[in-house]
C-alpha positions in Angstrom: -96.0 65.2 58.7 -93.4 66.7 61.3 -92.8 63.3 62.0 -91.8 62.1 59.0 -89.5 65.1 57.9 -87.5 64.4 61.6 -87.3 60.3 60.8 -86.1 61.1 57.3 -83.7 63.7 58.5 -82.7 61.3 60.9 -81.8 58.8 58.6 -79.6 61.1 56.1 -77.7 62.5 59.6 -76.9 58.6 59.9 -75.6 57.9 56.2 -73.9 61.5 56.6 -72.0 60.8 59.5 -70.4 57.2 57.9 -68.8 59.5 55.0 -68.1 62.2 56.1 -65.7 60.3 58.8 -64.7 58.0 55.9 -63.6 61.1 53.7 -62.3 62.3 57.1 -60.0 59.6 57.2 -59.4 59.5 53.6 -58.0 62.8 53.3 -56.0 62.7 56.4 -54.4 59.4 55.1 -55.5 57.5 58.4 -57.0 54.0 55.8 -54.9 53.3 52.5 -56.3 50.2 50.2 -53.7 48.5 48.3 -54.4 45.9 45.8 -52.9 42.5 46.1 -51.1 43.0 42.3 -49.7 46.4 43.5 -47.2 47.7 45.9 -47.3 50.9 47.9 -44.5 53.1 48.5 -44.7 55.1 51.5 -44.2 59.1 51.6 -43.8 60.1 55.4 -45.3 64.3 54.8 -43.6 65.7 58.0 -41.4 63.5 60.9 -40.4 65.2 64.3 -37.0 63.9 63.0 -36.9 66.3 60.2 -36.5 65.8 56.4 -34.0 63.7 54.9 -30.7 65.2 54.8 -28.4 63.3 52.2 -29.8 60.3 49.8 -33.0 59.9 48.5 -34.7 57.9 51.2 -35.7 58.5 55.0 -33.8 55.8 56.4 -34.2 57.1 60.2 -37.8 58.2 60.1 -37.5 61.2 58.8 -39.8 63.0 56.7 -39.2 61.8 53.1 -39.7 58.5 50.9 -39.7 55.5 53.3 -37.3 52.3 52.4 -40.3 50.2 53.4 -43.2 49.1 50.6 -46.6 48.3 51.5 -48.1 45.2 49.9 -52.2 44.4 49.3 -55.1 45.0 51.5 -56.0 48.2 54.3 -53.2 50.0 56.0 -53.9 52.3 58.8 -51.6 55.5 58.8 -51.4 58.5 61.4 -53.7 61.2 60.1 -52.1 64.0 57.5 -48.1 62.4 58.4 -48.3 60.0 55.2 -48.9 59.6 51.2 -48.9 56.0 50.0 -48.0 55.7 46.1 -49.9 52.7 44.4 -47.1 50.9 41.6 -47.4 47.9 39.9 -45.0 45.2 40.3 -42.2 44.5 38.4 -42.6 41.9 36.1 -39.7 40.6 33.8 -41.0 38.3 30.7 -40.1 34.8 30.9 -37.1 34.7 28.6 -35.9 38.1 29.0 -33.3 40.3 30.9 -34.8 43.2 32.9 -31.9 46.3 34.0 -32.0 47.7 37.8 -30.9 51.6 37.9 -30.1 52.5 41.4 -31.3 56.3 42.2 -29.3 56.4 45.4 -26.4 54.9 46.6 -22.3 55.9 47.3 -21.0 57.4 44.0 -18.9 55.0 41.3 -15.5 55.3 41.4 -13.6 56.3 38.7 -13.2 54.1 36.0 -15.8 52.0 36.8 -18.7 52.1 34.6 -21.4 49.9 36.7 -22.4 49.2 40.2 -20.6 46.4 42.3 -23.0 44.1 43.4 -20.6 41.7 45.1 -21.5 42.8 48.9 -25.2 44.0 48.2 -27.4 41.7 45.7 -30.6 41.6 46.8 -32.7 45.0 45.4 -35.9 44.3 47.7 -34.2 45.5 50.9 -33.8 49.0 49.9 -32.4 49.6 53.7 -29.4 46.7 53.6 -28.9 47.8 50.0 -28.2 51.6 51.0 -26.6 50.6 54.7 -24.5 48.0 52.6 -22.6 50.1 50.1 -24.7 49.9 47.5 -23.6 52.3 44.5 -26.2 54.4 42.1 -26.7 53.9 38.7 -26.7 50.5 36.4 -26.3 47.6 38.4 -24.5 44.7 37.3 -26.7 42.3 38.6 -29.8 41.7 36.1 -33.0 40.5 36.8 -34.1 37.5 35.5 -38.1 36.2 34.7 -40.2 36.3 37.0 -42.5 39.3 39.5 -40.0 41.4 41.5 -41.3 43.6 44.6 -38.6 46.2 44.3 -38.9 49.9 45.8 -39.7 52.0 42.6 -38.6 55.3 44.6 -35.3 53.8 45.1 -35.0 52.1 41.9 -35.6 51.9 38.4 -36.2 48.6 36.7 -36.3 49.0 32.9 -38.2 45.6 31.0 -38.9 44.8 27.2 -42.0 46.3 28.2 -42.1 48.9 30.2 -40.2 51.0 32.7 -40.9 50.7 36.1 -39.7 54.1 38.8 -41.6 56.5 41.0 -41.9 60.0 38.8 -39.6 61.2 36.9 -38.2 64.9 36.6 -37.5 66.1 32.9 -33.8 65.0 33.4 -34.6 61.7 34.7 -36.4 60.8 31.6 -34.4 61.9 28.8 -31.5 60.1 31.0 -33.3 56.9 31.0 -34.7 57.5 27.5 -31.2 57.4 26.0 -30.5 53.9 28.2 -33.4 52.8 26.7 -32.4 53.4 23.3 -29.3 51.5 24.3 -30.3 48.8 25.4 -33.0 48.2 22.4 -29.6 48.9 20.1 -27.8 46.0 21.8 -30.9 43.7 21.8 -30.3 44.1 26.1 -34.0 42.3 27.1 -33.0 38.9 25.1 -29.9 36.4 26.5 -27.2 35.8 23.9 -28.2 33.2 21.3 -25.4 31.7 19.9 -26.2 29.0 17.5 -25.8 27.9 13.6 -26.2 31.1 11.0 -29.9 31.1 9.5 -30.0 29.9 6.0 -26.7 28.3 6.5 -26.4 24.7 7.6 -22.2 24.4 7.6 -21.5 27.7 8.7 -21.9 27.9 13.0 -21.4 31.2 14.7 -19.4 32.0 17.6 -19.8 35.3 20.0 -16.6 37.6 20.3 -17.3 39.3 24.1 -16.3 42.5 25.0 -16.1 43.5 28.5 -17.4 47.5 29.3 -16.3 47.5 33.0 -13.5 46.1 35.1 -9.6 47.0 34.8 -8.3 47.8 31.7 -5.9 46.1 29.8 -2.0 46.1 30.5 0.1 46.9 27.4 0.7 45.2 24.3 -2.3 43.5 25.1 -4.8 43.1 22.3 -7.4 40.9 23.9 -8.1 40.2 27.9 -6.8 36.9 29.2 -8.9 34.2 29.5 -9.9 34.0 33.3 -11.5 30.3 33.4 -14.8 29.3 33.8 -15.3 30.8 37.2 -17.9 33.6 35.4 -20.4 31.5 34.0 -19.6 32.4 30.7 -19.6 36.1 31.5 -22.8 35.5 33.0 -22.2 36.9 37.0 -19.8 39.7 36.3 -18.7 40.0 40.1 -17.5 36.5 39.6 -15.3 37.6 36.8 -13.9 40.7 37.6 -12.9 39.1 40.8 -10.6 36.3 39.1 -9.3 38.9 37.3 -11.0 39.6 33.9 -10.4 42.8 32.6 -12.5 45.1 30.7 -11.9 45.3 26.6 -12.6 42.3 23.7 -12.0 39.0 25.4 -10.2 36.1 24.0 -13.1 33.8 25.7 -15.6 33.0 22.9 -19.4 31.9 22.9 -20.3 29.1 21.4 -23.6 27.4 21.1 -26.1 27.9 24.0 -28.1 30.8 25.8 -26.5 32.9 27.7 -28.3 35.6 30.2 -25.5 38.3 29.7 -25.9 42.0 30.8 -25.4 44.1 28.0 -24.5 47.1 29.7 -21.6 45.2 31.1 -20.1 42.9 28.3 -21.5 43.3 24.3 -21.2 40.8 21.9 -20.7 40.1 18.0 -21.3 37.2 16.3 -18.8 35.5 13.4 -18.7 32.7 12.1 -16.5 29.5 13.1 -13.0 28.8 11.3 -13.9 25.9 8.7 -10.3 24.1 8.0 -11.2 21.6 4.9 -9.9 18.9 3.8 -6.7 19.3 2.4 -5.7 21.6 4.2 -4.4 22.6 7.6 -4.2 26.0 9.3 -1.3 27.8 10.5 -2.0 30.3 13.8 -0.5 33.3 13.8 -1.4 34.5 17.6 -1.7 38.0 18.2 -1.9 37.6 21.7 -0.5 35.3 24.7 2.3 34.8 26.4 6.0 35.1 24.8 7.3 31.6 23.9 10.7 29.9 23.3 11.5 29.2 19.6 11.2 26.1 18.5 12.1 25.8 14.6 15.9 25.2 15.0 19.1 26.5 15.2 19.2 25.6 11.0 15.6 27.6 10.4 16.6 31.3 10.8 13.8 33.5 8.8 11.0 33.6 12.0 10.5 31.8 15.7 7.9 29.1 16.0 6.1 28.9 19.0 4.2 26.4 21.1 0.5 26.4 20.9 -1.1 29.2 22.5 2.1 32.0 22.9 2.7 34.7 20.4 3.5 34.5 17.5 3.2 30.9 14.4 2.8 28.1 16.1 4.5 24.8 15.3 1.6 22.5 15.2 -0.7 23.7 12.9 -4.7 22.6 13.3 -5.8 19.6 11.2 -8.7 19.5 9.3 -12.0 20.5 10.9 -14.4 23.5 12.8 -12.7 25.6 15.5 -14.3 27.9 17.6 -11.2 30.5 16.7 -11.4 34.2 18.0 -10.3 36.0 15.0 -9.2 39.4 17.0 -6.4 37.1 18.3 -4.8 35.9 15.6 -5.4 34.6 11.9 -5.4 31.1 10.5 -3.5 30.8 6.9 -4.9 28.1 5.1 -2.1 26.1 3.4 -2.8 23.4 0.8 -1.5 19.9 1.7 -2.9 17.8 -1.2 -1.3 18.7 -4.9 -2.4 22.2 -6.3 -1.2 24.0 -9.4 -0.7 27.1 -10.6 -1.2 28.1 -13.8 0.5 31.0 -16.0 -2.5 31.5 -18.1 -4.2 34.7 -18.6 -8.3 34.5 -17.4 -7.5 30.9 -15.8 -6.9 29.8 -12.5 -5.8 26.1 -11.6 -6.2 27.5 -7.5 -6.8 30.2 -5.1 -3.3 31.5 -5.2 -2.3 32.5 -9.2 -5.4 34.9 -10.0 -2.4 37.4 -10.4 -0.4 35.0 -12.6 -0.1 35.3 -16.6 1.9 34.0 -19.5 5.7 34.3 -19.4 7.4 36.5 -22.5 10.1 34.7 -23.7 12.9 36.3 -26.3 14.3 33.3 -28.1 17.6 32.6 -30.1 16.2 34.0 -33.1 14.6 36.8 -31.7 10.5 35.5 -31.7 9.0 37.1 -28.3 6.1 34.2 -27.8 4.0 33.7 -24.4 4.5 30.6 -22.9 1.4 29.4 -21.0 2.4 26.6 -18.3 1.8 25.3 -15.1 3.5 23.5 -12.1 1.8 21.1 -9.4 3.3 21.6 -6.8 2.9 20.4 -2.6 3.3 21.2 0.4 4.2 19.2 3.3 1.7 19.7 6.7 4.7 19.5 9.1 6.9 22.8 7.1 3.7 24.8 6.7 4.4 26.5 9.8 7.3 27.1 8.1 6.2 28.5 4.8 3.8 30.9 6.7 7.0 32.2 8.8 8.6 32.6 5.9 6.3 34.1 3.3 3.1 35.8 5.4 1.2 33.3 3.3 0.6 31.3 0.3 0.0 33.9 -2.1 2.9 35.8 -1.2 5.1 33.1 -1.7 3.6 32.3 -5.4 3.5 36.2 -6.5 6.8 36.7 -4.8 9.0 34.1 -5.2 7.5 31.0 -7.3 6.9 33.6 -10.2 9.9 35.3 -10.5 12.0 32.3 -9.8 9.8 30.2 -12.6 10.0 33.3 -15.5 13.8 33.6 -15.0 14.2 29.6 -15.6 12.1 29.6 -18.9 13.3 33.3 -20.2 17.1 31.9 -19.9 16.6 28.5 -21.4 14.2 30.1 -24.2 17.3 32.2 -25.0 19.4 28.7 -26.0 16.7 27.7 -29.1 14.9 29.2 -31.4 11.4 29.3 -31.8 10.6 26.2 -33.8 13.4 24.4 -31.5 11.2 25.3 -28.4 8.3 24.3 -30.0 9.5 20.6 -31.2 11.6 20.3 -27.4 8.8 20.7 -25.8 9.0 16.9 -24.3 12.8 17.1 -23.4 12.2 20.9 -22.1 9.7 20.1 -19.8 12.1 17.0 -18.1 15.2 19.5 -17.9 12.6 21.8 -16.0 11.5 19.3 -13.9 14.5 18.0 -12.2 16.1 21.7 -12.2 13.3 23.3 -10.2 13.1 20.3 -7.9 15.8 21.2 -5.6 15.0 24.7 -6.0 11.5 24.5 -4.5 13.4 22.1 -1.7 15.4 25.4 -0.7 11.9 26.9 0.3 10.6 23.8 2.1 8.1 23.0 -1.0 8.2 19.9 -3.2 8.0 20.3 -7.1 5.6 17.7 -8.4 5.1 18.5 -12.0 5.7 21.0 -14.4 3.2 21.3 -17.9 4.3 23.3 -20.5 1.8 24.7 -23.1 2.2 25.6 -26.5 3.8 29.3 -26.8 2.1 31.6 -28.5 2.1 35.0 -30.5 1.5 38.2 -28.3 -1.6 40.2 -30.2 -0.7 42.2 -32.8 2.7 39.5 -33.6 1.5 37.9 -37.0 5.4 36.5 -37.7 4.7 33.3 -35.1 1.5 32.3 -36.8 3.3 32.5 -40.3 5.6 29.7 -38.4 2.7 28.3 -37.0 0.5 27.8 -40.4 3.7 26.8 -42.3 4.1 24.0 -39.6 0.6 23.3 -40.2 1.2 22.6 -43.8 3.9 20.5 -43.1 2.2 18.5 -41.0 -1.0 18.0 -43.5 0.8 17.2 -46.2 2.5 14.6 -44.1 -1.2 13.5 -42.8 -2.5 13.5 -46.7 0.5 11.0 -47.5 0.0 9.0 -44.9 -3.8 8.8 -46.0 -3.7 8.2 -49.3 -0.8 5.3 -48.4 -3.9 4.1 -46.0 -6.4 4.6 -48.8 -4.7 2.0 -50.6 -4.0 -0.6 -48.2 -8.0 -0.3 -47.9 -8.2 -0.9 -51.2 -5.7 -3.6 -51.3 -8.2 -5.3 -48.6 -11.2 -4.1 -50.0 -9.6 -6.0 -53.1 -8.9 -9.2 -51.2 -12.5 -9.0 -49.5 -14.1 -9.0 -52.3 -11.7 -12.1 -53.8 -12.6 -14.0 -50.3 -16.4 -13.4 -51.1 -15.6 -14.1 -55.2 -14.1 -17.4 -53.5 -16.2 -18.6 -50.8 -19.4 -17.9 -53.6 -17.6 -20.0 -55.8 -16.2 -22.7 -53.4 -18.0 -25.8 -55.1 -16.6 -24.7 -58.4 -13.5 -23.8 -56.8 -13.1 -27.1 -54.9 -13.3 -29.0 -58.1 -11.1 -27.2 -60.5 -8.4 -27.5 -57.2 -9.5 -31.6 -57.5 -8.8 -31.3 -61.5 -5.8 -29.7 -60.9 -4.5 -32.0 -58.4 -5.7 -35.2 -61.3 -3.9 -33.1 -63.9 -0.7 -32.1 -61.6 -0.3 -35.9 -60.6 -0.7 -37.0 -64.6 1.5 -34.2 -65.5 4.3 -35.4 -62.4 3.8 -38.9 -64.4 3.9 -37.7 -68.0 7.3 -35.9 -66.4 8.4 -38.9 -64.7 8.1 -41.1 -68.0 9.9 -38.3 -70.3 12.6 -38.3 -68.1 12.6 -42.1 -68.0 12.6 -41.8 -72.2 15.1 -38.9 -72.0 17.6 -41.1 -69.8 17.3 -43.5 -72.3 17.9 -41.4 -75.2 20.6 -39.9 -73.2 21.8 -43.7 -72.7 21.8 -44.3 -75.5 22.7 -41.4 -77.6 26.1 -41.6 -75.5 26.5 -44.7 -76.8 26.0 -44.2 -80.3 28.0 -41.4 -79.5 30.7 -43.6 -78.5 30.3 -45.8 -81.1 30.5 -42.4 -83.8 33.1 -41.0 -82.1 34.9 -45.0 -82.0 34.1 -45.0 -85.4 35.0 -41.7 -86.7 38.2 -41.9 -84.7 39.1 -45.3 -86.8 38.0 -43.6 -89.9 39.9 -40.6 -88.6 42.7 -43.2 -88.6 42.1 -45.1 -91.9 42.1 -41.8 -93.5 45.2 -40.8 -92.1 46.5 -43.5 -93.1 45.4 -43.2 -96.7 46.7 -39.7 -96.6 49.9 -40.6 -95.6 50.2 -43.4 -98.0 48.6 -41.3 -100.9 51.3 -38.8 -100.0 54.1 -41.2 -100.2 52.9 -42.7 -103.5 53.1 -39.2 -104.8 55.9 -37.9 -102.9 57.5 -41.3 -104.7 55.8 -40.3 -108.1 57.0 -36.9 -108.1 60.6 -37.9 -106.9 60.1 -40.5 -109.9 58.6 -38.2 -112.5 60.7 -35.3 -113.0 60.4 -33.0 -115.4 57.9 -34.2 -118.4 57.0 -37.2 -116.3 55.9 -35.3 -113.6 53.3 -32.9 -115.8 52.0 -35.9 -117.3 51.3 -37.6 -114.1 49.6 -33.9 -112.8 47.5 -34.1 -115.7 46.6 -37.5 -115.5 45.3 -37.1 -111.5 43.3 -34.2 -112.4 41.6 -35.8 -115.3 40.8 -38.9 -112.9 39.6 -36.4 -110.1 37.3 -34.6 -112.6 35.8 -37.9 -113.9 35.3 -38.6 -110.4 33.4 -35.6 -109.8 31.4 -35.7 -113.1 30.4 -38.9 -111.8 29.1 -38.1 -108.6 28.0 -35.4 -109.6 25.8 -36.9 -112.4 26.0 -33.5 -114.5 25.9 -34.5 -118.5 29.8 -33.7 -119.6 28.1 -32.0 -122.8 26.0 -29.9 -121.0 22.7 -28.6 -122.3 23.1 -25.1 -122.3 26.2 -23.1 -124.0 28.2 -21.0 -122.2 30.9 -19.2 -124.6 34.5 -20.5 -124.6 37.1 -21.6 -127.0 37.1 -23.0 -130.6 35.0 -26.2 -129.8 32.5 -23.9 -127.6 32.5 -26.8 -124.8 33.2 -26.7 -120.9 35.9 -29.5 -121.2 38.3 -27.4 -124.0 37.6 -24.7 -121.9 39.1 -26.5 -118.9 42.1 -27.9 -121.3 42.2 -24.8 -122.4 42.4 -23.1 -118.5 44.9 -26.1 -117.3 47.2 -25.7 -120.4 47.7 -21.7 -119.4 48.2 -22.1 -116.2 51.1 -25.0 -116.6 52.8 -22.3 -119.3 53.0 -20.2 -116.2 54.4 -22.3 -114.2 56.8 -23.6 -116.7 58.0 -20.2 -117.2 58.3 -19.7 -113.3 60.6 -22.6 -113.2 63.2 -21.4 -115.6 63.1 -18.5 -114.2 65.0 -20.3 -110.9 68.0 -22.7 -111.7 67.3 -24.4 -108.9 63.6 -25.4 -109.8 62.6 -25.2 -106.4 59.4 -23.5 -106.9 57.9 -25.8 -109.6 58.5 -29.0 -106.9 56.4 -26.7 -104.3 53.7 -26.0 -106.9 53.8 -29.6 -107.9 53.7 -30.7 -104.7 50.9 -28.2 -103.8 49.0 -28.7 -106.8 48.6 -33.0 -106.1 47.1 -32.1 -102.7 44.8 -29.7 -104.2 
């Protein structure tokens, strides 16, 4: 029984003695066991050399934080002299930026907001960093993807993910806390990005960089000078600052790529790229660069051109396309080169340049104050929009400006010349005169005048005197309109008429062919009848000239024979009266008459005792009657002639009386 209490005590003096040396040697620090994914940073409790006197670190042995780590596996240590610290390593994210703080190091100099890394760069050799130069706080080096063995008590490496230091005092952590903060503002853990706007397929953007650290700017300078490429794209600051670059917004852009870009040293901010459509070019008006020579003329005296790239407009401006155009140094003005027109019109636009444009009031001759709506097409050659831009600031200044004014006092003067119906009906030869007198004035401000199109004018609201014009030259012009119709109203029904005789004439064609045949038969009988009675009537004709010579032969030898007869009768009485004077004479009177009265009764064949009784003398017959008449009027006579001795008048009445 003794025997087995001493073997069992025995054993347990022989697992005692194992630990208790091993938890001898563990809290004297003698064995330290560092994993392979961890680092160890060393913490020397008491030197011979003393404690640390300036910095953070025990760069000559002395008691203090040691600028040596220790990586995985057993380390042997002098007993109760050393602490070892266990960290992990620091690990940056593939993709992503992590930021190294120093926590020692000389001081910054003034002015300067990060530390130089140009003679020390490489964080793991805390000893070459401090004996180097190297300078506390942010560094401008960054750290890129990847596991970094870095000295936590010396520095801090802040990640997406986590922050990596030896333990922090309160201070420390509201210090870094607020870095934090700032570097999640900025978006600090991700490279620059620069590449087309989401949602927006012809729209690129472009990064404006602003430089945090460096010299700054000398004055009148807006934006730092370009520097060249030398930087990387802003990319290894030491690079940059030593070829110059200055701190402030940089006239450098971004364009399109990734680009690893410590945010503590240069921020960014993305716009879009300058679109220059077709149509149009731009004109640069730089706010920064270099002063240039002026190159519009001695003849061109309202502004300096420039060359490309000094301050101020430049002469050439950019064509048509996308520019990668830092809009802090300068502005591009658009200016139309293809045809655009402004209109004078109240709620529409004909551009981008008369939204402030409405009707002109006119006041004319006989005192009507219409609005005139109208508009002019005008252009704008590429080569003097430089030019215009000097000149005017831009394109809308020049239309609200000049173009307006100078357009309202052309039509208010000439409205003044005619009166209101005048400007109505000269609208046509108006718009011509306007034409070629604006031409040359738009030449004076290096524009050319297309067109101009004037619109009707019209009442202002409230004005009912203009629309009494108005509907009056309405009713004119519908009464005109309703002659006019009813004039072609019956030409229509002149050919409506003459239709309907066609389709009369082409139904009855057959019918209408014949009767045209009969006609023809008749006409050519007729033409004959016609030629034959003309035939008969030259043959009457013939011959009734003939008989008519014969009548008139004839007539003209009775003509003769009577004459003759006359003139012989005449003699024979002219002889008988001559040889009857006196009582002869009456006897040879009476004795003609009763042969000329026997005559007559003869011819005549009237019964000398005629049937019926008239009234008369004694007898009661027509022949005593007559003696009776003839026997009066010779007792007249009778008494005539005694009444002149020279019996003159009784020959004359004898004489008369045997032609009777």
């Amino acid at each position: 029984m003794n025997h087995l209490l001493q073997t069992g005590e025995i054993a347990a003096l022989y697992l005692a003695v194992p630990l208790a040396i091993a938890a001898l040697f563990w809290v004297a620090g003698i064995i330290r066991y560092i994993p392979n994914d961890r680092i160890g940073v060393v913490e020397k409790l008491w030197s011979l050399r003393g404690s640390v006197k300036t910095g953070l670190l025990a760069l000559q042995g002395e008691a203090g934080f040691q600028p040596e780590l220790r990586r995985g596996g057993f380390h042997f240590f002098a007993p109760f002299q050393y602490r070892v610290h266990i960290y992990s390593m620091v690990s940056v994210t593939q993709g992503k930026i992590g930021y190294v703080f120093a926590r020692d190091g000389r001081d910054l100099p003034a002015g300067q907001t990060l530390a130089d890394n140009s003679a020390v760069s490489d964080f793991r050799d805390v000893s070459a960093f401090l004996a180097g130069g190297g300078e506390k706080g942010p560094q401008r080096k960054v750290l890129r993807e990847g596991t970094h063995i870095i000295n936590p008590a010396l520095f801090v490496v802040m990640t997406e993910e986590a922050t990596y230091s030896l333990s922090l005092n309160t201070q420390e952590k509201a210090y870094y806390g607020k870095m934090r903060e700032l570097l999640d503002e900025r978006r600090a853990f991700s490279p620059v990005v620069v590449k087309s706007a989401e949602g927006e397929h012809d729209s690129d953007l472009l990064a404006i960089v602003t430089v945090q650290d460096g010299p700054a700017l000398v004055k009148d300078e807006l934006l730092a000078p370009d520097v060249g490429e030398v930087h990387n794209s802003y990319q290894e600051p030491e690079k940059f600052l030593a070829a110059g670059g200055r701190r402030g917004r940089q006239e450098r852009v971004l364009v399109e790529g990734t680009w690893y870009i410590n945010r503590l040293f240069a921020t960014v901010e993305f716009i879009r790229k300058t679109v220059i459509p077709v149509g149009y070019v731009g004109v640069v008006v730089s706010y920064t660069g270099r002063r240039g020579d002026d190159l519009s003329g001695s003849e061109y005296s309202h502004g300096e051109l420039v060359a490309n790239g000094c301050r101020g407009v430049w002469r050439d401006p950019l064509m048509p396309g996308k520019y990668a155009f830092n809009t802090y140094a300068g502005k591009i003005e658009l200016v139309p080169t293809t045809n655009f027109v402004l209109m004078w019109k109240s709620g529409e636009s004909g551009s981008n340049f008369d939204s402030n444009l409405r009707e002109i009031t006119l006041i004319t001759k006989d005192a009507f104050e219409p609005l005139l709506p109208l508009s002019v097409v005008v252009h704008i050659d590429y080569r003097k929009a430089p030019m215009v831009v000097q000149r005017f600031g831009n394109i809308a200044q020049l239309v609200e400006q000049t173009l307006d004014p100078m357009v309202s006092s052309y039509f208010k003067n000439v409205s003044q010349t005619k009166t209101f119906i005048e400007l109505i009906q000269s609208r046509s030869e108006l718009q011509v005169n306007a034409s070629n007198d604006m031409r040359e004035r738009f030449r004076a401000y290096s524009l050319e005048f297309e067109e101009v199109l004037i619109g009707t004018p019209k009442a202002q609201q409230g004005d009912v005197q203009i629309e009494n014009i108005m509907a009056q030259l309405r009713d004119r012009q519908i009464a005109r309109e309703q002659v006019e119709t009813f004039a072609q109203k019956q030409i229509a029904a002149d050919k409506e008429r003459e239709l309907n005789e066609a389709e009369q004439r082409a139904a009855k064609q057959k019918e209408l062919t014949g009767s045209l045949v009969d006609i023809s038969i008749k006409e050519n009988q007729g033409s004959a009848s016609v030629k034959a009675a003309e035939k008969r009537r030259q043959e009457i004709e013939a011959l009734a000239h003939a008989e008519k010579f014969k009548q008139e032969m004839e007539g003209s030898g009775r003509a003769s024979a009577i004459r003759s007869v006359g003139e012989a009768e005449a003699s024979a009485i002219k002889a008988k009266s001559e040889a009857l004077q006196g009582d002869g004479a009456d006897k040879q009177l009476m004795q003609t008459v009763m042969l000329r009265l026997a005559e007559a009764f003869e011819a005549s064949k009237v019964p000398l005792v005629p049937q019926i009784q008239l009234g008369g003398g004694a007898d009661g017959n027509a022949f005593s009657t007559l003696m009776s008449l003839m026997s009066s009027l010779k007792a007249v006579e009778l008494a005539q002639v005694h009444a002149r001795p020279d019996g003159a008048l009784g020959n004359q009445i004898s004489v008369g009386d045997s032609r009777a």
